[in-house]
Backbone atoms as SQL, in Angstrom:
CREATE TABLE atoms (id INTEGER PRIMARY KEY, chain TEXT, resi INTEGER, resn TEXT, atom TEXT, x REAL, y REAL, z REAL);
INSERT INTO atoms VALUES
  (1, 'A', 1, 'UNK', 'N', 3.970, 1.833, -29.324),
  (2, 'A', 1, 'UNK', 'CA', 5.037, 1.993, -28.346),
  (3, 'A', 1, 'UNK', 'C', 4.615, 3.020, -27.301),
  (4, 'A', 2, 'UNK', 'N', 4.894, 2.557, -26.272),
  (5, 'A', 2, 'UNK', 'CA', 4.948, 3.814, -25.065),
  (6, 'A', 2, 'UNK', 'C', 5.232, 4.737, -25.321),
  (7, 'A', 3, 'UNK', 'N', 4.783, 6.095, -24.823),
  (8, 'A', 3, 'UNK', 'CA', 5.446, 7.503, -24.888),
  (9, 'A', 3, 'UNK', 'C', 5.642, 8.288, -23.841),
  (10, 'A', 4, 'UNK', 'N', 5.869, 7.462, -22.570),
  (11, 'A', 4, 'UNK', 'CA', 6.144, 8.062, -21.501),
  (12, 'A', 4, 'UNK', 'C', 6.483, 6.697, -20.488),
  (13, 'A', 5, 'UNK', 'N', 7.789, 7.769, -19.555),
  (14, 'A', 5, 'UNK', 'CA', 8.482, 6.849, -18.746),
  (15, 'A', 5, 'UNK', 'C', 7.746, 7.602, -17.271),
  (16, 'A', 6, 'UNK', 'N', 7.142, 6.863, -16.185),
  (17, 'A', 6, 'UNK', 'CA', 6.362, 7.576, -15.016),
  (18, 'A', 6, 'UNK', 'C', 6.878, 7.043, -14.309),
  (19, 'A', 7, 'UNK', 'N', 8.592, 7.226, -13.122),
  (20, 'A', 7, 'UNK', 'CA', 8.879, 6.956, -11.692),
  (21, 'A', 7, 'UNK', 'C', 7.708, 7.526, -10.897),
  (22, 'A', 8, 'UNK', 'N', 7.389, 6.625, -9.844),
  (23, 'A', 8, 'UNK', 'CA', 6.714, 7.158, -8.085),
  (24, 'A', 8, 'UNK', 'C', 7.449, 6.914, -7.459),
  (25, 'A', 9, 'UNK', 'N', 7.287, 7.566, -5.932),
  (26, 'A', 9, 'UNK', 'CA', 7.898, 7.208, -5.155),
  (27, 'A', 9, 'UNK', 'C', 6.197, 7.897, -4.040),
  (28, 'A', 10, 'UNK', 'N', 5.394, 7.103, -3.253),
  (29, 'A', 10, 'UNK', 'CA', 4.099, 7.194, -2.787),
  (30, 'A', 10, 'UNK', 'C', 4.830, 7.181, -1.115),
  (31, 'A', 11, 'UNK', 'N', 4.784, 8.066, -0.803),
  (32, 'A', 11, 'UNK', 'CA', 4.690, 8.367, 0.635),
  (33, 'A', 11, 'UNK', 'C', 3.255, 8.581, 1.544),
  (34, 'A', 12, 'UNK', 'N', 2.677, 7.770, 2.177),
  (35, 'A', 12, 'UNK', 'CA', 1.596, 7.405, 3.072),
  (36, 'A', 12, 'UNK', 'C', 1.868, 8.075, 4.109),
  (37, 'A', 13, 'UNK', 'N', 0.865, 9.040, 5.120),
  (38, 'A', 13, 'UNK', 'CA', 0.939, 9.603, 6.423),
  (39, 'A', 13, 'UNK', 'C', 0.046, 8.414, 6.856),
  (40, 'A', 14, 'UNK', 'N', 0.646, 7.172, 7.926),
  (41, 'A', 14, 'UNK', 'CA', 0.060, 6.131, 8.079),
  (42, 'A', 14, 'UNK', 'C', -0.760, 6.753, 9.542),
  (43, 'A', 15, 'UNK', 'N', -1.544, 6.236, 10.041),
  (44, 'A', 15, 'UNK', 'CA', -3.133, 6.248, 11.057),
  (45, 'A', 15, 'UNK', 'C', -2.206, 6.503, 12.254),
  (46, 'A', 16, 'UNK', 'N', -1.641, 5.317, 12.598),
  (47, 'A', 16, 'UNK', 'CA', -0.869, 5.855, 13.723),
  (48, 'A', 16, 'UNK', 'C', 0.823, 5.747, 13.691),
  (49, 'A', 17, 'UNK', 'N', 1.193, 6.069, 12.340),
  (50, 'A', 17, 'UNK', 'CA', 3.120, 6.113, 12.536),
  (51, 'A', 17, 'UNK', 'C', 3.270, 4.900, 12.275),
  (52, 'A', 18, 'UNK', 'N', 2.087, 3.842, 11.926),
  (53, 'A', 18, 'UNK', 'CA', 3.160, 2.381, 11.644),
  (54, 'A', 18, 'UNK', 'C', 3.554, 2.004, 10.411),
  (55, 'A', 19, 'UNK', 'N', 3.913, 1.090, 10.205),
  (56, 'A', 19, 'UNK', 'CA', 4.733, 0.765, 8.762),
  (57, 'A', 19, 'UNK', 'C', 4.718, 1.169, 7.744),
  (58, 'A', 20, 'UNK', 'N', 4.991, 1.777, 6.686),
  (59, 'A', 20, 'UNK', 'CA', 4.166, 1.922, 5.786),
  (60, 'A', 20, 'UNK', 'C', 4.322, 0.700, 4.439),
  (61, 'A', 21, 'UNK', 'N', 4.942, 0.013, 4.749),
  (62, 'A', 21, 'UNK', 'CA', 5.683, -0.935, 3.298),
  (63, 'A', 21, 'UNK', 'C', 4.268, -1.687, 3.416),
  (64, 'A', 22, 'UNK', 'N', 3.321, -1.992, 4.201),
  (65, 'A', 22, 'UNK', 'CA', 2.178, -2.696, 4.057),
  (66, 'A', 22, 'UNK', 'C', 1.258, -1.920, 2.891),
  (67, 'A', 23, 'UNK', 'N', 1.555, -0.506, 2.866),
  (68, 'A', 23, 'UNK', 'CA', 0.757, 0.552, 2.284),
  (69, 'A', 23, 'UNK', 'C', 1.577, 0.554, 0.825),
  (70, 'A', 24, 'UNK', 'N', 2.920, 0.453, 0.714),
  (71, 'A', 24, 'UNK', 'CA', 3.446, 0.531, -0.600),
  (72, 'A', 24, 'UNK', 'C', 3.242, -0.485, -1.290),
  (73, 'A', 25, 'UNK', 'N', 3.104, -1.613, -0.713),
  (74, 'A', 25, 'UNK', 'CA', 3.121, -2.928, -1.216),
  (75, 'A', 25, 'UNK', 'C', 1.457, -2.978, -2.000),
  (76, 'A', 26, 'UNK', 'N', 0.721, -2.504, -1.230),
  (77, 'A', 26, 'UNK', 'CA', -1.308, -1.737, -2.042),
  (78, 'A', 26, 'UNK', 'C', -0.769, -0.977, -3.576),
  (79, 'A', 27, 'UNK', 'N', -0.081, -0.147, -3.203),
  (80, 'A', 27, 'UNK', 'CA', -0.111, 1.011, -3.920),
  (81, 'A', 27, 'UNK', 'C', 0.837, 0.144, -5.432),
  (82, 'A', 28, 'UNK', 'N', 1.617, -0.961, -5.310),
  (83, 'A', 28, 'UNK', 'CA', 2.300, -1.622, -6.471),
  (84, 'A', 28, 'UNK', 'C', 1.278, -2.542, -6.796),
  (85, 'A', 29, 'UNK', 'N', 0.397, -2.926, -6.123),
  (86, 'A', 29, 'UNK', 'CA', -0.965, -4.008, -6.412),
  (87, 'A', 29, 'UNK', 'C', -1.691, -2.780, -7.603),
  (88, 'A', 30, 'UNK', 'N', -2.067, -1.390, -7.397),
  (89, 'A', 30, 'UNK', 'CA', -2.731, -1.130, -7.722),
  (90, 'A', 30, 'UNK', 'C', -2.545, -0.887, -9.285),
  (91, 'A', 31, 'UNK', 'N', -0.992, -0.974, -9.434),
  (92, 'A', 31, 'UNK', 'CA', -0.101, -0.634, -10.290),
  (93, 'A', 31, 'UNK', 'C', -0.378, -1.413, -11.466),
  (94, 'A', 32, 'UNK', 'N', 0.352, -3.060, -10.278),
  (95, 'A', 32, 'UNK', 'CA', -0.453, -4.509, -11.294),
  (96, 'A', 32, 'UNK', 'C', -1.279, -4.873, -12.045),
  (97, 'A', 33, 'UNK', 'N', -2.778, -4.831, -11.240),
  (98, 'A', 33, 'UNK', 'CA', -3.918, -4.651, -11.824),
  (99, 'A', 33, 'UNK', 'C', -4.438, -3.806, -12.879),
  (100, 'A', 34, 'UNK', 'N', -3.105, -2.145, -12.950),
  (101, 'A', 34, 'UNK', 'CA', -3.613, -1.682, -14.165),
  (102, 'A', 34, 'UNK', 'C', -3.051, -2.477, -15.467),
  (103, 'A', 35, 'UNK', 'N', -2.652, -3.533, -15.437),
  (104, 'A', 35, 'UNK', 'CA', -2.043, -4.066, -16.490),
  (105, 'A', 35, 'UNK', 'C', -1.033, -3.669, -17.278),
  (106, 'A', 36, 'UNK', 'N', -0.243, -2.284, -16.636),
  (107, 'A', 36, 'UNK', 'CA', 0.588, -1.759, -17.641),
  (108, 'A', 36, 'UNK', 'C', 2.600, -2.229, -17.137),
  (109, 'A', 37, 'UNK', 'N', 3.259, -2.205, -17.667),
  (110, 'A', 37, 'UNK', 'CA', 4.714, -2.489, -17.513),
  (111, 'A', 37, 'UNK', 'C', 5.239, -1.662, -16.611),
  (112, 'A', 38, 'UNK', 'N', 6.362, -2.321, -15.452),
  (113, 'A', 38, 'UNK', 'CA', 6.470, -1.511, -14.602),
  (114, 'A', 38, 'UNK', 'C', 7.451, -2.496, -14.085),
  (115, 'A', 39, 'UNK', 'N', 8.226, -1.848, -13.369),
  (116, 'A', 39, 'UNK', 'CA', 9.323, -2.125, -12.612),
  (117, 'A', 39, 'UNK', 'C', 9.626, -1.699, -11.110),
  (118, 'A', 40, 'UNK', 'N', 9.588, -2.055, -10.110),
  (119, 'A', 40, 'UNK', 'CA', 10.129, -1.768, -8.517),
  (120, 'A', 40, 'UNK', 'C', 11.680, -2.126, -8.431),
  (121, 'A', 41, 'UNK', 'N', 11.722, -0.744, -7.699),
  (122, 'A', 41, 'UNK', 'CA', 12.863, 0.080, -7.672),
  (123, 'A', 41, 'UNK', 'C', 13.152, -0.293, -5.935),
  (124, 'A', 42, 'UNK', 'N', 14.163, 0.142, -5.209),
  (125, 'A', 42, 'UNK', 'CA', 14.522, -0.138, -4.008),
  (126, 'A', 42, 'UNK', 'C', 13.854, 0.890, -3.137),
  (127, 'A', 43, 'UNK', 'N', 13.644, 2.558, -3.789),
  (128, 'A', 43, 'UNK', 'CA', 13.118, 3.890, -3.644),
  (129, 'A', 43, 'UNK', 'C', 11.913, 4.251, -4.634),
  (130, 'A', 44, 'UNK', 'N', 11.724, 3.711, -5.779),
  (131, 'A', 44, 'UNK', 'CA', 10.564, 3.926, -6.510),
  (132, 'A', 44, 'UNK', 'C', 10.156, 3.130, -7.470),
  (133, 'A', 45, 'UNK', 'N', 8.683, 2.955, -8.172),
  (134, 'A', 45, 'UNK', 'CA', 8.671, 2.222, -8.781),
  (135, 'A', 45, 'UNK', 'C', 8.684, 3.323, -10.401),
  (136, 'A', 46, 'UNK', 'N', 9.317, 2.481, -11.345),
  (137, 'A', 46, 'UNK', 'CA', 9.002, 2.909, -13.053),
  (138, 'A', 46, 'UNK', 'C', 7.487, 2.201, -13.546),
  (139, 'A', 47, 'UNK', 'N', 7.190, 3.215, -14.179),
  (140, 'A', 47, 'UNK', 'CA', 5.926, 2.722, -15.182),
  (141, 'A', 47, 'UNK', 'C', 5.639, 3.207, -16.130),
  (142, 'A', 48, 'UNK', 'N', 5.741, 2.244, -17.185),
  (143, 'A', 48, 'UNK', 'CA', 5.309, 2.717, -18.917),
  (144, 'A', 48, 'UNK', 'C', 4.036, 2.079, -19.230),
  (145, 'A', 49, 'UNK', 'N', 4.064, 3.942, -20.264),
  (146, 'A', 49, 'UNK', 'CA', 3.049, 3.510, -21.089),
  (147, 'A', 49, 'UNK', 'C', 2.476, 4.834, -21.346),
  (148, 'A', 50, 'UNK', 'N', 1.004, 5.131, -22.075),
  (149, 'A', 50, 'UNK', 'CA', 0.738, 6.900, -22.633),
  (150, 'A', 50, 'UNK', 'C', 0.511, 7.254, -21.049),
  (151, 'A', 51, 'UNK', 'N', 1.035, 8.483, -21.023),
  (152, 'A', 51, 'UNK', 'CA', 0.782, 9.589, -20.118),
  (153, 'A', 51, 'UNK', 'C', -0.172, 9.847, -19.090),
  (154, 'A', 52, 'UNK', 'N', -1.695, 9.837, -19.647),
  (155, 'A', 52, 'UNK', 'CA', -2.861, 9.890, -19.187),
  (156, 'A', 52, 'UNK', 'C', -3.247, 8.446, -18.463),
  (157, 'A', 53, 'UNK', 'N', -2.871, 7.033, -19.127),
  (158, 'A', 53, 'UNK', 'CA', -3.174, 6.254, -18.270),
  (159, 'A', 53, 'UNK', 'C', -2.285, 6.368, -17.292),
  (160, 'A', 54, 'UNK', 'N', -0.879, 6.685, -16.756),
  (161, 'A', 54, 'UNK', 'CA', 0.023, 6.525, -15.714),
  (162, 'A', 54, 'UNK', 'C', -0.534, 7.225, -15.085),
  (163, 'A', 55, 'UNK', 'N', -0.759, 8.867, -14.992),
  (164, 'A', 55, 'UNK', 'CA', -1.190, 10.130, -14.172),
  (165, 'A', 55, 'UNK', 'C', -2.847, 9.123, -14.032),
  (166, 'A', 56, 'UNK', 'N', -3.414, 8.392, -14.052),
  (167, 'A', 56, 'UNK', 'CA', -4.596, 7.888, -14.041),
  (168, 'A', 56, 'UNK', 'C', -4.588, 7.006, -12.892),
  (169, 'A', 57, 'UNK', 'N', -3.074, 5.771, -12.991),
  (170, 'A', 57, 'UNK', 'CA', -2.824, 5.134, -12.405),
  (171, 'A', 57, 'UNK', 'C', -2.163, 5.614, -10.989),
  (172, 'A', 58, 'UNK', 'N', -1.634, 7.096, -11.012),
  (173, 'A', 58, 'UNK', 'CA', -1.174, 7.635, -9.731),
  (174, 'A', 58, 'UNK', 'C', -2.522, 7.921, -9.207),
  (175, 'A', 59, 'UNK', 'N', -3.245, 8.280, -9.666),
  (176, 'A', 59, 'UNK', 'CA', -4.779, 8.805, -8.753),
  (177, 'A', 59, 'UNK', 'C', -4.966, 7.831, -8.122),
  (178, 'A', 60, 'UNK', 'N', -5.175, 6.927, -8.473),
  (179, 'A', 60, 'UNK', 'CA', -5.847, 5.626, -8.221),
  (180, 'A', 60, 'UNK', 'C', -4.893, 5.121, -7.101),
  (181, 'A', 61, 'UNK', 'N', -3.665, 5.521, -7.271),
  (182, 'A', 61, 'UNK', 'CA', -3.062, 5.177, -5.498),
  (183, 'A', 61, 'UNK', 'C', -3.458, 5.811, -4.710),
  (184, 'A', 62, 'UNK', 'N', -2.775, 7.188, -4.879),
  (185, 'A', 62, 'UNK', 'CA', -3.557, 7.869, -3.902),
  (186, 'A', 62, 'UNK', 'C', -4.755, 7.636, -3.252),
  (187, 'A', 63, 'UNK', 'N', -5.852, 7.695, -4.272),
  (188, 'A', 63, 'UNK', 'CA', -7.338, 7.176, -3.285),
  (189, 'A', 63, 'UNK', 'C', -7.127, 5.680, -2.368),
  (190, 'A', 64, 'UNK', 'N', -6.347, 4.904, -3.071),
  (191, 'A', 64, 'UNK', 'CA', -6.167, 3.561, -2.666),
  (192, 'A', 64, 'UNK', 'C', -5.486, 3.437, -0.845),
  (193, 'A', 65, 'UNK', 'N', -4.506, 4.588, -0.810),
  (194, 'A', 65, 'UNK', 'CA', -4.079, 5.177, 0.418),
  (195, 'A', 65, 'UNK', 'C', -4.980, 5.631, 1.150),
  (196, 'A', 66, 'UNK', 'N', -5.672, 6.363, 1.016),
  (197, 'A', 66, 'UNK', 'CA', -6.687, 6.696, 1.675),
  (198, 'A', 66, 'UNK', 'C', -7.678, 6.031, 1.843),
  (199, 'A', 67, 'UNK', 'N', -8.074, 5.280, 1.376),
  (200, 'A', 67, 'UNK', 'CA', -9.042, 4.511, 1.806),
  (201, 'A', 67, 'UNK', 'C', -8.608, 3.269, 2.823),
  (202, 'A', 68, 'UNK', 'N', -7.577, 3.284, 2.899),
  (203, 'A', 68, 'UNK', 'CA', -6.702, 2.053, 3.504),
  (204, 'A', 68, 'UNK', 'C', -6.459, 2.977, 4.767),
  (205, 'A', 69, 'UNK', 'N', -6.555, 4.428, 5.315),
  (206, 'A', 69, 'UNK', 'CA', -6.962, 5.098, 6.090),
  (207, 'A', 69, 'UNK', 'C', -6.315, 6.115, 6.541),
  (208, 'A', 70, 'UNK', 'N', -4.550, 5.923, 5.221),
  (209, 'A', 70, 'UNK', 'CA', -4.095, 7.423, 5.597),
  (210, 'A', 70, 'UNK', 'C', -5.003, 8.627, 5.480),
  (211, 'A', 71, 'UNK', 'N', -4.146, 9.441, 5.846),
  (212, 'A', 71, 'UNK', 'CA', -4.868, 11.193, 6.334),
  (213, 'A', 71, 'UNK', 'C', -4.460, 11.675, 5.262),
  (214, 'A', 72, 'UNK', 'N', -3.380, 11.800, 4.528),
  (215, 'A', 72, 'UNK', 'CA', -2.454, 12.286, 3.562),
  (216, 'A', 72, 'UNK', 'C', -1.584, 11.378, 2.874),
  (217, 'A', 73, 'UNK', 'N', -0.788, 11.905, 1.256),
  (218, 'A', 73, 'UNK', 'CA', -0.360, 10.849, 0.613),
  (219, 'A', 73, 'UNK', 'C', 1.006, 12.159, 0.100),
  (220, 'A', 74, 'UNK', 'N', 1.943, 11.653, -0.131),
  (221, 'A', 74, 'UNK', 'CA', 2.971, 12.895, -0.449),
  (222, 'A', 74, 'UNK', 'C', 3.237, 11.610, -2.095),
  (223, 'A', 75, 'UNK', 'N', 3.023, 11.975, -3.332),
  (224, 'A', 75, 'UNK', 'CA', 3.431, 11.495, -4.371),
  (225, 'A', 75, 'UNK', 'C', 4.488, 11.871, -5.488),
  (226, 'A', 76, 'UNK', 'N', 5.857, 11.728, -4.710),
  (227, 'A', 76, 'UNK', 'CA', 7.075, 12.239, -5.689),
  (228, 'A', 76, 'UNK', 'C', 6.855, 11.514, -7.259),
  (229, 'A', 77, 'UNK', 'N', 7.610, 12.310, -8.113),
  (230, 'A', 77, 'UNK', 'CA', 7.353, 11.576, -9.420),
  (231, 'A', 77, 'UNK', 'C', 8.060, 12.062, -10.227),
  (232, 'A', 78, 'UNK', 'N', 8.361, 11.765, -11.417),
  (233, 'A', 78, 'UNK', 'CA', 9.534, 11.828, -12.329),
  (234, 'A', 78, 'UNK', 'C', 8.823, 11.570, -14.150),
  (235, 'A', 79, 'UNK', 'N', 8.839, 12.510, -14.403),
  (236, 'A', 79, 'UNK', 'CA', 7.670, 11.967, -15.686),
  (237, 'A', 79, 'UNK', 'C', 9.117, 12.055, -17.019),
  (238, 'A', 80, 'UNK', 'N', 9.082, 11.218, -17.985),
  (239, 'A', 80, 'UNK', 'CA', 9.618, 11.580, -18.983),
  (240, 'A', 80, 'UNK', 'C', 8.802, 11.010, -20.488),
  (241, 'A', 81, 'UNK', 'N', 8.546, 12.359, -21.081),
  (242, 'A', 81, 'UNK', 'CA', 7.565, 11.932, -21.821),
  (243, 'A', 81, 'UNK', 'C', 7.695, 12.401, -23.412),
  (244, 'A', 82, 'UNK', 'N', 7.730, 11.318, -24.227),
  (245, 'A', 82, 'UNK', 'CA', 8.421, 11.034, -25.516),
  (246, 'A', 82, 'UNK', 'C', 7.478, 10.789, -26.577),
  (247, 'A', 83, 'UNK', 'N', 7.290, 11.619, -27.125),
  (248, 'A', 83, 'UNK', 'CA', 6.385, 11.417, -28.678),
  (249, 'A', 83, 'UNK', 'C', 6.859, 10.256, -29.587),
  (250, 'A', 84, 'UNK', 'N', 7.712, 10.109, -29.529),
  (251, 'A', 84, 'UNK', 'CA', 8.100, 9.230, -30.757),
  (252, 'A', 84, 'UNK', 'C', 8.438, 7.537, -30.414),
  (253, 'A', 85, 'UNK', 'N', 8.092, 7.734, -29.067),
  (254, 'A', 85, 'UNK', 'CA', 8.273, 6.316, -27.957),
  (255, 'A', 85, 'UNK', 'C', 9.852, 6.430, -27.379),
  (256, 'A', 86, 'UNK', 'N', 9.194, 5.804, -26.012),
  (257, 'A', 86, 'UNK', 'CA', 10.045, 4.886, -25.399),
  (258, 'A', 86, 'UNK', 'C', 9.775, 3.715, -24.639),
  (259, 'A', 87, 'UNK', 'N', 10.802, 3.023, -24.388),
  (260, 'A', 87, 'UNK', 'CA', 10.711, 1.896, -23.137),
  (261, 'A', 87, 'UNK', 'C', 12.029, 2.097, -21.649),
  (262, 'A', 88, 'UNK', 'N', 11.858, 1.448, -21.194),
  (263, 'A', 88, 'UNK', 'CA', 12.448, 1.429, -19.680),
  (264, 'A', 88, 'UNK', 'C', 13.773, 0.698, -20.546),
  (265, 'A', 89, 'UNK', 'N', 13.901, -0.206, -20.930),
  (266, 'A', 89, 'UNK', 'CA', 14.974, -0.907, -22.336),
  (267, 'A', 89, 'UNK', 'C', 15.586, -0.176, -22.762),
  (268, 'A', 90, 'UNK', 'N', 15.229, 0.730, -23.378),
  (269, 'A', 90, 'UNK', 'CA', 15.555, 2.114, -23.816),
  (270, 'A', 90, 'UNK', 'C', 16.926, 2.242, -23.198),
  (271, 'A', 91, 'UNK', 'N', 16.358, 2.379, -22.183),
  (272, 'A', 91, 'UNK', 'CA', 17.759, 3.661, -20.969),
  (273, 'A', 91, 'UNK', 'C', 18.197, 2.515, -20.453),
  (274, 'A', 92, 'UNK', 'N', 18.008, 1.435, -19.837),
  (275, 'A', 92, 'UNK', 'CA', 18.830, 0.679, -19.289),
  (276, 'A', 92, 'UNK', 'C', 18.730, -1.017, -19.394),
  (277, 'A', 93, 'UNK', 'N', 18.755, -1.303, -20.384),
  (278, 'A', 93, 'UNK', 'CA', 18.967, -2.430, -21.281),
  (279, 'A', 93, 'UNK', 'C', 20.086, -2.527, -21.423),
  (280, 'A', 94, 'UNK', 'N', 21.192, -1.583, -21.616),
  (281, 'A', 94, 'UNK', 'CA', 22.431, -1.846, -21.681),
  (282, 'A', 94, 'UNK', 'C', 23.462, -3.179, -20.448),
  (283, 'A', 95, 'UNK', 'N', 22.204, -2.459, -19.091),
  (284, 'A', 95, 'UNK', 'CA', 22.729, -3.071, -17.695),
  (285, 'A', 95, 'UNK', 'C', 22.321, -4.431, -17.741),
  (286, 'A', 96, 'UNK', 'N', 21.652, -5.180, -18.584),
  (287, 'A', 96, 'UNK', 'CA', 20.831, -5.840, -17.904),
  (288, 'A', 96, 'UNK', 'C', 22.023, -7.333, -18.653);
């Protein structure tokens, strides 16, 4: 079982002020490809799973931003992190 719940919210300083949802939309690809469970949010995305791969998977945006040619990356985040497991189900399975 998972032992950690990881919200982002990836803010891009884009090249010249334009869009950035082209840049968020990279940064949930990069998410994908790590193969781990995850959810998009309207303001952030959730992602489970151990600790070290999520904080692994935020690096990996970041560079992903930058190489795509922002200058800077502002990465809000929300960690909740549980020894004994959790899931995103967990907390709001009730809603669903």
């Amino acid at each position: 079982m998972s032992k950690s719940l990881v919200s982002i919210q990836i803010i891009p300083k884009t090249k010249n002020g334009e869009d950035v949802i082209p840049y968020v939309d990279e940064a949930i690809s990069v998410i994908h490809a790590a193969g781990i469970k995850y959810e998009v949010h309207p303001l952030e995305t959730t992602m489970e799973g151990d600790l070290e791969q999520l904080f692994d998977v935020i690096r990996r945006m970041n560079e992903r931003m930058i190489e795509m040619g922002s200058k800077n990356v502002i990465s809000q985040i929300k960690v909740l992190y549980q020894p004994d497991g959790i899931q995103m189900d967990d907390l709001t399975g009730k809603y669903k």
